[in-house]
BAMAR-269752 format. One record per residue (C-alpha): residue number from 1; residue in three letters; x, y, z. Coordinates in pm, whole numbers, always signed. Layout:
<drenkes>
{pos->NUM&code->ala&east->X&north->Y&up->Z}
...
</drenkes>
This chain:
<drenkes>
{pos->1&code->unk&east->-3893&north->+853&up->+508}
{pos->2&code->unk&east->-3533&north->+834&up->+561}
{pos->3&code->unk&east->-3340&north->+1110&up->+328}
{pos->4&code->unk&east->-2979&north->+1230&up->+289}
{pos->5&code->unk&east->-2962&north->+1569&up->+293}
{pos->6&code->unk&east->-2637&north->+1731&up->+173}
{pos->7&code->unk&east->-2409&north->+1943&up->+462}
{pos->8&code->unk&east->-2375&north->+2317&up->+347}
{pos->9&code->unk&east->-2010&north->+2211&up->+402}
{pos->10&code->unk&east->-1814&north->+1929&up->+467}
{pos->11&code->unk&east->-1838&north->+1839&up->+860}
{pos->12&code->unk&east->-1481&north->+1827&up->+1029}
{pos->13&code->unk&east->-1581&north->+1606&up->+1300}
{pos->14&code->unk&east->-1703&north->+1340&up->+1062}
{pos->15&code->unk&east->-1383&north->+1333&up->+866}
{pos->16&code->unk&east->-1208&north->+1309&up->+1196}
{pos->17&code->unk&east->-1407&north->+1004&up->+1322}
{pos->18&code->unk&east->-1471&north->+846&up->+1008}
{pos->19&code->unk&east->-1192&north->+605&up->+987}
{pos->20&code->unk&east->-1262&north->+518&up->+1432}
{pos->21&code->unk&east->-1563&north->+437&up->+1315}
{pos->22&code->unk&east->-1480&north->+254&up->+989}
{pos->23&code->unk&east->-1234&north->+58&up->+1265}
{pos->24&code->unk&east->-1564&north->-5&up->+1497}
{pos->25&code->unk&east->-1782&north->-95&up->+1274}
{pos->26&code->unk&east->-1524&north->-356&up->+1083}
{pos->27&code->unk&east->-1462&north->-513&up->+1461}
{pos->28&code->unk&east->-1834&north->-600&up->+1510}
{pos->29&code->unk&east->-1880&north->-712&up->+1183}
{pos->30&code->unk&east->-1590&north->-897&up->+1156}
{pos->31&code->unk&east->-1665&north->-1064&up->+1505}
{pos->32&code->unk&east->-1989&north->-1162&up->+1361}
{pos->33&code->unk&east->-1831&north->-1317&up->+1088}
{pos->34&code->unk&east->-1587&north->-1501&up->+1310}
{pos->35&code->unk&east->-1879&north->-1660&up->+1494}
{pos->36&code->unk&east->-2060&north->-1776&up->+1178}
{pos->37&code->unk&east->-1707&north->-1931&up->+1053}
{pos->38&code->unk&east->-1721&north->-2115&up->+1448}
{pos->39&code->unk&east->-1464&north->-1896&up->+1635}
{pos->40&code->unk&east->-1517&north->-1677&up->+1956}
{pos->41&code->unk&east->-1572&north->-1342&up->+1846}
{pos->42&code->unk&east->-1422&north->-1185&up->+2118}
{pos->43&code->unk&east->-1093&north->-1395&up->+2152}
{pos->44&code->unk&east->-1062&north->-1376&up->+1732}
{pos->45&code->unk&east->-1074&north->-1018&up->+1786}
{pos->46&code->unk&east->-838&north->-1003&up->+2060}
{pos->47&code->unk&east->-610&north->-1208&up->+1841}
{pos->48&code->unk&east->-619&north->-997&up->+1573}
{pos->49&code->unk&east->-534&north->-694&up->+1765}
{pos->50&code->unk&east->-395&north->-726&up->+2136}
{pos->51&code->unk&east->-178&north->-1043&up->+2140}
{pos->52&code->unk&east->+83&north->-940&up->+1866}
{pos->53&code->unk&east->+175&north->-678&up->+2082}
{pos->54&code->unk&east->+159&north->-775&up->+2441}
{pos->55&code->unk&east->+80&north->-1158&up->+2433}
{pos->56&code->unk&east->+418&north->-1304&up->+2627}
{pos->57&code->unk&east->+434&north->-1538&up->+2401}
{pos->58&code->unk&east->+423&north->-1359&up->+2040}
{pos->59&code->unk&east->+489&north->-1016&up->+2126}
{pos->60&code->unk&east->+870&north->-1040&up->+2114}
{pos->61&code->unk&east->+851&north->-1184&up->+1734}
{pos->62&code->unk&east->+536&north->-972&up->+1637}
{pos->63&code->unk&east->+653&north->-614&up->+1736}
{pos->64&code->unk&east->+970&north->-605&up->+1520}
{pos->65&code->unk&east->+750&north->-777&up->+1213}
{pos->66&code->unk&east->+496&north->-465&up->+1288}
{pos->67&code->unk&east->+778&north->-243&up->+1108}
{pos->68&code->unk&east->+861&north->-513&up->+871}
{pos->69&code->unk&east->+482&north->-577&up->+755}
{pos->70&code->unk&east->+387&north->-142&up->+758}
{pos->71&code->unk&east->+713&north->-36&up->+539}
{pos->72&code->unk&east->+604&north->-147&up->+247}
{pos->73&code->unk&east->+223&north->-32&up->+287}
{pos->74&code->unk&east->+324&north->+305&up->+403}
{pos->75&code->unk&east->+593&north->+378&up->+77}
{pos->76&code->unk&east->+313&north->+307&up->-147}
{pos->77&code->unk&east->+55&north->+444&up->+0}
{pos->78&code->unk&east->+225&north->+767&up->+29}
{pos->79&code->unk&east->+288&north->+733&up->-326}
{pos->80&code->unk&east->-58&north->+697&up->-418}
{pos->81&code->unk&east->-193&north->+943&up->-194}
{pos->82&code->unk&east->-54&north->+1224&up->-369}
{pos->83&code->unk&east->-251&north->+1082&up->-713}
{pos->84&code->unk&east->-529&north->+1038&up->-528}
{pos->85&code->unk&east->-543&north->+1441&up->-388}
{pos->86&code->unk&east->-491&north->+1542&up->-770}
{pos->87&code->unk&east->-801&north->+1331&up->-873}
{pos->88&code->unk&east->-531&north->+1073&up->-1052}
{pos->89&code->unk&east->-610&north->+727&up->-1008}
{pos->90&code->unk&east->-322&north->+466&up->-975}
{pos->91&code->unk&east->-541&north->+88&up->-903}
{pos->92&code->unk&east->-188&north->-69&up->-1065}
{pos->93&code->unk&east->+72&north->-55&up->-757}
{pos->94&code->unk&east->+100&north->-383&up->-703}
{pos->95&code->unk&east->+225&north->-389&up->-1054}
{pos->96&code->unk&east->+456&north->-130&up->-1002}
{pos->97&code->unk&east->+582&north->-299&up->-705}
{pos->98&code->unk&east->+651&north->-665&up->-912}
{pos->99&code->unk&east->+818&north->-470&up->-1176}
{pos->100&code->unk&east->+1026&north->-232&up->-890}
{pos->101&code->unk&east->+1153&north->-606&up->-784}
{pos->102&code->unk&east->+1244&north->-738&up->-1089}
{pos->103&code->unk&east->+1455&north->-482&up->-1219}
{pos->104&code->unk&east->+1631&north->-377&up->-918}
{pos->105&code->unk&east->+1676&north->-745&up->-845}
{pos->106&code->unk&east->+1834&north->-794&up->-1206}
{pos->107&code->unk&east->+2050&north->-479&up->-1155}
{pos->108&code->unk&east->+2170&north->-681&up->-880}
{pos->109&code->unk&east->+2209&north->-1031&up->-1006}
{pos->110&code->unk&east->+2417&north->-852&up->-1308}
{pos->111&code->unk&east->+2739&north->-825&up->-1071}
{pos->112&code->unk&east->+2736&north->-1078&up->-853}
{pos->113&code->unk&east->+2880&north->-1232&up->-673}
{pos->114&code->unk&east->+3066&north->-884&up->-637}
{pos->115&code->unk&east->+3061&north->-699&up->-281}
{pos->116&code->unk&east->+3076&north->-360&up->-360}
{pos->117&code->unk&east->+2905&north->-124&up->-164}
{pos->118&code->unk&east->+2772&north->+68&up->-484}
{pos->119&code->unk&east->+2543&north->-274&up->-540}
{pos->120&code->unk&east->+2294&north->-244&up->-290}
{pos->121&code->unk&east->+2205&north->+169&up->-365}
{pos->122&code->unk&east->+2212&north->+77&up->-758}
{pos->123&code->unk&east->+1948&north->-212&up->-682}
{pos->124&code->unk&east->+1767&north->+92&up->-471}
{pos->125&code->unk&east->+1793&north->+292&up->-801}
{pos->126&code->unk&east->+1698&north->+31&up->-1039}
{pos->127&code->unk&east->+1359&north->-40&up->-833}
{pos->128&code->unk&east->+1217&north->+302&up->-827}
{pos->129&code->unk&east->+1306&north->+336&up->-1198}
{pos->130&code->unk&east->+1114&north->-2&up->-1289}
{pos->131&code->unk&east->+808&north->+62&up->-1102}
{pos->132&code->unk&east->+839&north->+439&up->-1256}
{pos->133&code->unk&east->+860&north->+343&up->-1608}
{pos->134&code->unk&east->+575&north->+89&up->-1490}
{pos->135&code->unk&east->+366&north->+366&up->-1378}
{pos->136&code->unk&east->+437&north->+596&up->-1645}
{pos->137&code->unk&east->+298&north->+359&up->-1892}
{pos->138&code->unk&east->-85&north->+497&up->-1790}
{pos->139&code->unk&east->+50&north->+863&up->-1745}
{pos->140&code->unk&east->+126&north->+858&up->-2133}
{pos->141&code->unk&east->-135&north->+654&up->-2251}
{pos->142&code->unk&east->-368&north->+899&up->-2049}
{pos->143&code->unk&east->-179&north->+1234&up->-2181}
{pos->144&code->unk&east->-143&north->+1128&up->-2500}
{pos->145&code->unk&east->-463&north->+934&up->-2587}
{pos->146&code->unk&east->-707&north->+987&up->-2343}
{pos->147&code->unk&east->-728&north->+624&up->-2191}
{pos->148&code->unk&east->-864&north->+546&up->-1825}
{pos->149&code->unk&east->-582&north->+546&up->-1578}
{pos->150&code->unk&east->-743&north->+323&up->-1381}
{pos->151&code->unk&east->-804&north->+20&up->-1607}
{pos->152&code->unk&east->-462&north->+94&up->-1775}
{pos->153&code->unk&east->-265&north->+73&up->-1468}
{pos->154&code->unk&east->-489&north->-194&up->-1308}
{pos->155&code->unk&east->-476&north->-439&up->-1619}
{pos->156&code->unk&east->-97&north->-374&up->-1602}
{pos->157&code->unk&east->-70&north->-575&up->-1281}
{pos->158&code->unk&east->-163&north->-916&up->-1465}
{pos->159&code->unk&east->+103&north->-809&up->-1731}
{pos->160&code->unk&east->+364&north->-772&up->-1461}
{pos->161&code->unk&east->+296&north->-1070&up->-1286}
{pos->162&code->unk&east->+307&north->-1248&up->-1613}
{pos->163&code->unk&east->+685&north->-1100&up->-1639}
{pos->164&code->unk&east->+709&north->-1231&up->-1266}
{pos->165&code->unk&east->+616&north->-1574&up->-1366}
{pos->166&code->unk&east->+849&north->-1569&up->-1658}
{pos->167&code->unk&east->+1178&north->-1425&up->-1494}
{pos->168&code->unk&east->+1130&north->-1643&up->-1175}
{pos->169&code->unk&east->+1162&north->-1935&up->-1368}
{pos->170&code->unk&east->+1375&north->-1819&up->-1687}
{pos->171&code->unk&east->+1626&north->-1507&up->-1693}
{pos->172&code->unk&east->+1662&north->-1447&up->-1299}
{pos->173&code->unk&east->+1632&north->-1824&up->-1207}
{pos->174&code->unk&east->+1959&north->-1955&up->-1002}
{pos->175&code->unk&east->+2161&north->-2129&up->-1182}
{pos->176&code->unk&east->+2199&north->-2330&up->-838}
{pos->177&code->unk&east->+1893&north->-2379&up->-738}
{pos->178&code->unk&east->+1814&north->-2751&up->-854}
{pos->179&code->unk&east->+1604&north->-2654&up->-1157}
{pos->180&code->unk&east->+1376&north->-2475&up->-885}
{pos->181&code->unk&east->+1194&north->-2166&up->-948}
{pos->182&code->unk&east->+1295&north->-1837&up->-811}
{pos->183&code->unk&east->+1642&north->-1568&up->-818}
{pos->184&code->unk&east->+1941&north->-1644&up->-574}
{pos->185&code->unk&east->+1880&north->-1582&up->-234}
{pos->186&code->unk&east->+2012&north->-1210&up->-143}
{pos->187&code->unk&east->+1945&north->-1327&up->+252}
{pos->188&code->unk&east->+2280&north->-1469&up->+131}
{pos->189&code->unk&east->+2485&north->-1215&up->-26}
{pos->190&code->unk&east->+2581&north->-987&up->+196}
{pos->191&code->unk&east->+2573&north->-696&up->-49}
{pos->192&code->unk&east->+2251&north->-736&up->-162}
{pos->193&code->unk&east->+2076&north->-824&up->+165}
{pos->194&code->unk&east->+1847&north->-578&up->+313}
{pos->195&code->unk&east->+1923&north->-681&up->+651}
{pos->196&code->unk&east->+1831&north->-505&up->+1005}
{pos->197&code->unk&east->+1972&north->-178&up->+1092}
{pos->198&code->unk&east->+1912&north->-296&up->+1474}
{pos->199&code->unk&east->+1909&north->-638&up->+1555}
{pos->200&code->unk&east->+1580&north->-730&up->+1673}
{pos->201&code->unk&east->+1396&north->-458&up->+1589}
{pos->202&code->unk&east->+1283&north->-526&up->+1217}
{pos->203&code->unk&east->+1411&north->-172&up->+1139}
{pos->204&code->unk&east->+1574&north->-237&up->+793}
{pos->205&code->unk&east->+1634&north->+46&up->+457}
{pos->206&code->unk&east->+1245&north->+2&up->+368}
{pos->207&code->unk&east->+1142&north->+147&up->+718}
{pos->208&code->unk&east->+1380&north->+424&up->+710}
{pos->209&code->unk&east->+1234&north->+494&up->+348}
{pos->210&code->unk&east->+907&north->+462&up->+427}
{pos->211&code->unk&east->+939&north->+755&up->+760}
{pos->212&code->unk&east->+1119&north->+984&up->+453}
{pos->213&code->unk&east->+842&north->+933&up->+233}
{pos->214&code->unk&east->+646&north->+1073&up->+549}
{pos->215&code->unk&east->+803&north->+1350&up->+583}
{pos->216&code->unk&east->+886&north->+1442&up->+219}
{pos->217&code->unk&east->+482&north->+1442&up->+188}
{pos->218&code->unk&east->+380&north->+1626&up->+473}
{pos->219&code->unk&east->+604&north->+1914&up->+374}
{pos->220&code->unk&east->+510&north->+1884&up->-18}
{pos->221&code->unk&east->+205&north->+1897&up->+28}
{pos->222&code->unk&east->+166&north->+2168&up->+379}
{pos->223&code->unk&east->+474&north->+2402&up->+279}
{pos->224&code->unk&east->+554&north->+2341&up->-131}
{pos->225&code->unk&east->+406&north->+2506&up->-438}
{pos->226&code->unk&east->+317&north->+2194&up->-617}
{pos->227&code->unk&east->+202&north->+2056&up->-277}
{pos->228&code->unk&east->-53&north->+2330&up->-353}
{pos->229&code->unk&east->-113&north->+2246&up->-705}
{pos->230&code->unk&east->-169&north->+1873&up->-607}
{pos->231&code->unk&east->-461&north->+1968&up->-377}
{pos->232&code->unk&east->-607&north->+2225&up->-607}
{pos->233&code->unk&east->-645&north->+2031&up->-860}
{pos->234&code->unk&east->-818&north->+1724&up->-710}
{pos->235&code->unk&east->-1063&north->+1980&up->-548}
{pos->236&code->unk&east->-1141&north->+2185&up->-811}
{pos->237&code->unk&east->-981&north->+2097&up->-1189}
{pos->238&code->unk&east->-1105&north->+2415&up->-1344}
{pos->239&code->unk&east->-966&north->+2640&up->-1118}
{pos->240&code->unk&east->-600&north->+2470&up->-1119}
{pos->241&code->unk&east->-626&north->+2537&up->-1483}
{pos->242&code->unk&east->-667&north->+2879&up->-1492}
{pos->243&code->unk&east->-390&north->+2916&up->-1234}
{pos->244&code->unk&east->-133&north->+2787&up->-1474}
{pos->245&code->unk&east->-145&north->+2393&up->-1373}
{pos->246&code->unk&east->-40&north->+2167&up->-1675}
{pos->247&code->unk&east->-287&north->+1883&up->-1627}
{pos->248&code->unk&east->-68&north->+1618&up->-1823}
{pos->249&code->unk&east->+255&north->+1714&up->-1594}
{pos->250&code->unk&east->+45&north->+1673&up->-1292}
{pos->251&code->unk&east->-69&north->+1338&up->-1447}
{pos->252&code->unk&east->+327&north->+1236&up->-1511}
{pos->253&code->unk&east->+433&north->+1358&up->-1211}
{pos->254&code->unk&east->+168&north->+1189&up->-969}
{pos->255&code->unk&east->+204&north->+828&up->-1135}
{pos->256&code->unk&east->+520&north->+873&up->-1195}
{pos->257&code->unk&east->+554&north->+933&up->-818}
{pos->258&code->unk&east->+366&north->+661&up->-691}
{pos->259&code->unk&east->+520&north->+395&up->-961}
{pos->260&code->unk&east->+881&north->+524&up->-832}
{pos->261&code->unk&east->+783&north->+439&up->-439}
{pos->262&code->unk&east->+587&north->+124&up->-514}
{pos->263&code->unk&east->+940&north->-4&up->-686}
{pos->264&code->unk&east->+1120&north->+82&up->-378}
{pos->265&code->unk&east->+850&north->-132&up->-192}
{pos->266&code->unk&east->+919&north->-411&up->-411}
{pos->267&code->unk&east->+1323&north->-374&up->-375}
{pos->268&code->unk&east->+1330&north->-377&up->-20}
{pos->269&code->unk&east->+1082&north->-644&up->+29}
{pos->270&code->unk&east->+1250&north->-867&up->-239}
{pos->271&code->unk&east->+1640&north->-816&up->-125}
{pos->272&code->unk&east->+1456&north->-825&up->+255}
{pos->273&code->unk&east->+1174&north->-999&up->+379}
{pos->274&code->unk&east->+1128&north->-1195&up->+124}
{pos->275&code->unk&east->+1467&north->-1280&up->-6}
{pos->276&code->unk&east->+1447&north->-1369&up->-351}
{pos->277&code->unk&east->+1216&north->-1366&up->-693}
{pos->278&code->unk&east->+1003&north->-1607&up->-669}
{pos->279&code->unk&east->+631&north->-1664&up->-887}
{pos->280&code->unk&east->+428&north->-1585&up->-603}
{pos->281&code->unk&east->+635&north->-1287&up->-481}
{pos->282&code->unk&east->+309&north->-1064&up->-517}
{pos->283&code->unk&east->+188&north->-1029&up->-185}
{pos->284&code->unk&east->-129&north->-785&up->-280}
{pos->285&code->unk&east->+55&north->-486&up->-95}
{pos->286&code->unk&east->-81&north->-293&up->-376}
{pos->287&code->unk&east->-390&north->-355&up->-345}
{pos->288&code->unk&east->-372&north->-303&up->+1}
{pos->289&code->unk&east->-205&north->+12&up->+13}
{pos->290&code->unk&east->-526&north->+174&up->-153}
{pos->291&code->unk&east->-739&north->+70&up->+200}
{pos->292&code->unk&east->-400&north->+217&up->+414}
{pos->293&code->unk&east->-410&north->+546&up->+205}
{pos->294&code->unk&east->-808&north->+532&up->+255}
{pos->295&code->unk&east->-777&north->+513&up->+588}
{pos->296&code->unk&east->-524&north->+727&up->+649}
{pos->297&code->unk&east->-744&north->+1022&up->+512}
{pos->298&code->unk&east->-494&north->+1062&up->+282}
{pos->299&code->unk&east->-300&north->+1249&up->+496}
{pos->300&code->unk&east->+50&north->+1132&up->+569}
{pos->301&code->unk&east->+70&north->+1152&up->+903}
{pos->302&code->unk&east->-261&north->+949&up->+919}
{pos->303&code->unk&east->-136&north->+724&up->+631}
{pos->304&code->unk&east->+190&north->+631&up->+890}
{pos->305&code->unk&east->-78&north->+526&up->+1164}
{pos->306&code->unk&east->-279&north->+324&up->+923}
{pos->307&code->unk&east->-27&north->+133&up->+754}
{pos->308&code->unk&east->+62&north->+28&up->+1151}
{pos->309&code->unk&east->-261&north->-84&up->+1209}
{pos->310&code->unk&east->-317&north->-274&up->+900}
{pos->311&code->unk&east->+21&north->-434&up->+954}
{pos->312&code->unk&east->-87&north->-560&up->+1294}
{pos->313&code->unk&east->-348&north->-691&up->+1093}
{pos->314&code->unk&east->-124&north->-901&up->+902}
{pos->315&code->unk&east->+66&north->-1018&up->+1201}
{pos->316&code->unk&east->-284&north->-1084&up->+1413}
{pos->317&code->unk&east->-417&north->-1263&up->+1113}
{pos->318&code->unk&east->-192&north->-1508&up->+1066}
{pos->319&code->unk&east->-187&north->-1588&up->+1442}
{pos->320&code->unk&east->-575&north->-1595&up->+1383}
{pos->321&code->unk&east->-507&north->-1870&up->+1142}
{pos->322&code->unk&east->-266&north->-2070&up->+1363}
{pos->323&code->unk&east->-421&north->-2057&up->+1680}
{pos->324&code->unk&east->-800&north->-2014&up->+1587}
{pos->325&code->unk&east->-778&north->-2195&up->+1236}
{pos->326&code->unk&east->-974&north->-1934&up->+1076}
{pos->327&code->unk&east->-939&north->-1942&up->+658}
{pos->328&code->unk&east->-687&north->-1684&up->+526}
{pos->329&code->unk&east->-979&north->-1549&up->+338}
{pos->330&code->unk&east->-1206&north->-1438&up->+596}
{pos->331&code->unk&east->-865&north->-1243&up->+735}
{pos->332&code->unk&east->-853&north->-1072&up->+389}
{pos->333&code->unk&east->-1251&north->-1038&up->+413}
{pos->334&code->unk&east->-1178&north->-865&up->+708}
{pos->335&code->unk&east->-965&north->-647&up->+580}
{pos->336&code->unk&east->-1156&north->-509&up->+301}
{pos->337&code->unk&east->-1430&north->-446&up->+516}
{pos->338&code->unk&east->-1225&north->-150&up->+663}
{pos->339&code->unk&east->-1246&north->+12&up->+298}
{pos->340&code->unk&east->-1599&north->-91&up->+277}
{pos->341&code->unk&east->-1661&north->+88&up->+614}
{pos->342&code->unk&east->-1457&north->+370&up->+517}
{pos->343&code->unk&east->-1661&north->+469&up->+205}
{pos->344&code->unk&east->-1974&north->+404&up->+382}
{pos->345&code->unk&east->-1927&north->+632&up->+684}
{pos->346&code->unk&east->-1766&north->+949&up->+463}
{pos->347&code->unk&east->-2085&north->+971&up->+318}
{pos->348&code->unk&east->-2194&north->+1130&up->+636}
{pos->349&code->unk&east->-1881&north->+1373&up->+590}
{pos->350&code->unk&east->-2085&north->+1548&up->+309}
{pos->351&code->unk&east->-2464&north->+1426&up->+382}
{pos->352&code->unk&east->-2693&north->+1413&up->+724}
{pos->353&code->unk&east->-2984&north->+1185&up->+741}
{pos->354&code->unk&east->-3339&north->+1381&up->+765}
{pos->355&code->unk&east->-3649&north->+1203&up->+870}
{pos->356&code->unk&east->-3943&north->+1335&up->+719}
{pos->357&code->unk&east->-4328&north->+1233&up->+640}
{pos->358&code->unk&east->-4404&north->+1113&up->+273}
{pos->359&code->unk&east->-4648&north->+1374&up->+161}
{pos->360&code->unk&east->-5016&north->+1226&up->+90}
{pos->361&code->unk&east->-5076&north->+1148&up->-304}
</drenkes>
């Protein structure tokens, strides 16, 4: 018989080569996949992962969309990271992010055609407080009544892209845009526009937010007090009790958190990539920002890698699509078989397999 056996402790090296072998694993799968679907394995692979980055061709558009397509992924999953070490779980970024876009996209709209400098950190402002007060919608529910954080916050996505739906084609439609759906372009107001920082390199204010959230984690939670708190009590609840930690603090403070970033998300990607509200402006980075924090052991440092390589991804995906003609949902198949590969291999963080003779009746 084949038995788990649980580890005495939890072994290092598996944690460390976990997520390689998540990545593995999700390569030969995924090739196999390819194949059924008609494609080369190999070459759909190769796709995926070499030729945004050194193909002649692609590589000089692909590289600087790397940093475009991560920024996002990172500042949320940083965000929800820090819920996810306290044993708090946010499922409802991707609301958080819509609602981060909408109100510092309205903040915005509300003076323009203006070009003042003060717009453009105001709109910064208003995003993090939308997808805050977003986020802290669960935190009080859960402090106050006792609801489940995660169906709160995840059933608050379909509310927010509800609001999307509404303000795209009502309160933030432009006024000169034909009867058409969707806010002013901010690619076009200079004040609003979260344009490149260097030209050519895809660097824009998202990036440079997302390396800060880095940092600002990695010292929280290696050289801070409530860094401390954070980990104690996701690891062991009782304990972070008794040493003074207010559980419904910790529970406003780490949605709160991760609502604030996930707005920023949303307010760069909607005054930069993206360009404008539009009804379809949800782009699942919430949803894929769990897999990114996932994989990046919820470590920030790890988190920062991870958010690269599921960016690349993105970028090798839709070459995938182009050059290959794969469907955009075996990409996104492929994609969620990193998480799926991720839970299945920690399992041996925590458990070894014993073989052993079933003993005779």
């Amino acid at each position: 018989m084949i038995r788990l056996e649980k580890r005495p402790q939890p072994s290092r090296l598996m944690s460390a080569l976990t997520p390689v072998l998540a990545v593995v694993l999700t390569m030969v799968v995924g090739g196999m996949l390819f194949w059924a679907l008609g494609a080369n394995p190999f070459e759909a692979i190769r796709t995926l992962f070499w030729d945004p980055l050194f193909h002649p061709q692609f590589a000089a558009y692909s590289r600087p969309q790397l940093l475009v397509k991560a920024a996002p992924l990172i500042l949320i999953a940083i965000g929800l990271s820090i819920g996810f070490r306290a044993g708090i779980w946010n499922i409802g970024a991707e609301g958080q992010y819509i609602m981060g876009a909408i109100c510092g996209a309205a903040a915005g709209l509300a003076f323009y055609p203006s070009d003042s400098v003060l717009i453009f950190p105001l709109m910064i402002l208003a995003g993090a407080l939308g997808g805050w007060a977003w986020g802290m919608i669960p935190a009080l529910l859960k402090t106050k009544l006792g609801t489940n954080e995660i169906l709160v916050s995840l059933m608050l996505v379909y509310v927010a892209e509800t609001i999307l739906g509404s303000v795209a084609t009502g309160l933030l439609r432009n006024p000169e845009g034909m009867g058409f759906p969707g806010s002013r372009n901010f690619k076009q107001w200079e004040a609003a526009h979260n344009a490149e920082i260097f030209a050519g390199t895809g660097t824009h204010w998202g990036v440079v937010a997302a390396l800060i959230a880095v940092i600002f984690a990695y010292v929280l939670l290696s050289r801070h007090m409530l860094g401390y708190q954070v980990r104690l009590t996701g690891e062991a609840p009782r304990a972070a009790r008794l040493a003074g930690v207010n559980p419904a603090r910790m529970i406003l403070f780490c949605l709160g958190l991760s609502g604030a970033l996930a707005g920023m998300a949303g307010l760069f990607e909607v005054t930069g990539p993206a360009g404008q509200v539009t009804i379809d402006f949800g782009s699942g980075y919430g949803f894929t920002a769990i897999i990114v924090a996932f994989l990046g052991r919820l470590n920030p440092i790890g988190i920062l890698l991870a958010g690269l390589l599921m960016a690349l991804t993105y970028i090798g995906g839709e070459l995938a699509q182009l050059m290959l003609g794969l469907p955009a949902a075996a990409i996104q198949l492929f994609q969620g078989m990193l998480l799926f590969f991720l839970l299945a291999m920690d399992v041996f963080t925590n458990f070894r397999i014993r073989l052993s003779q079933k003993a005779a009746a």
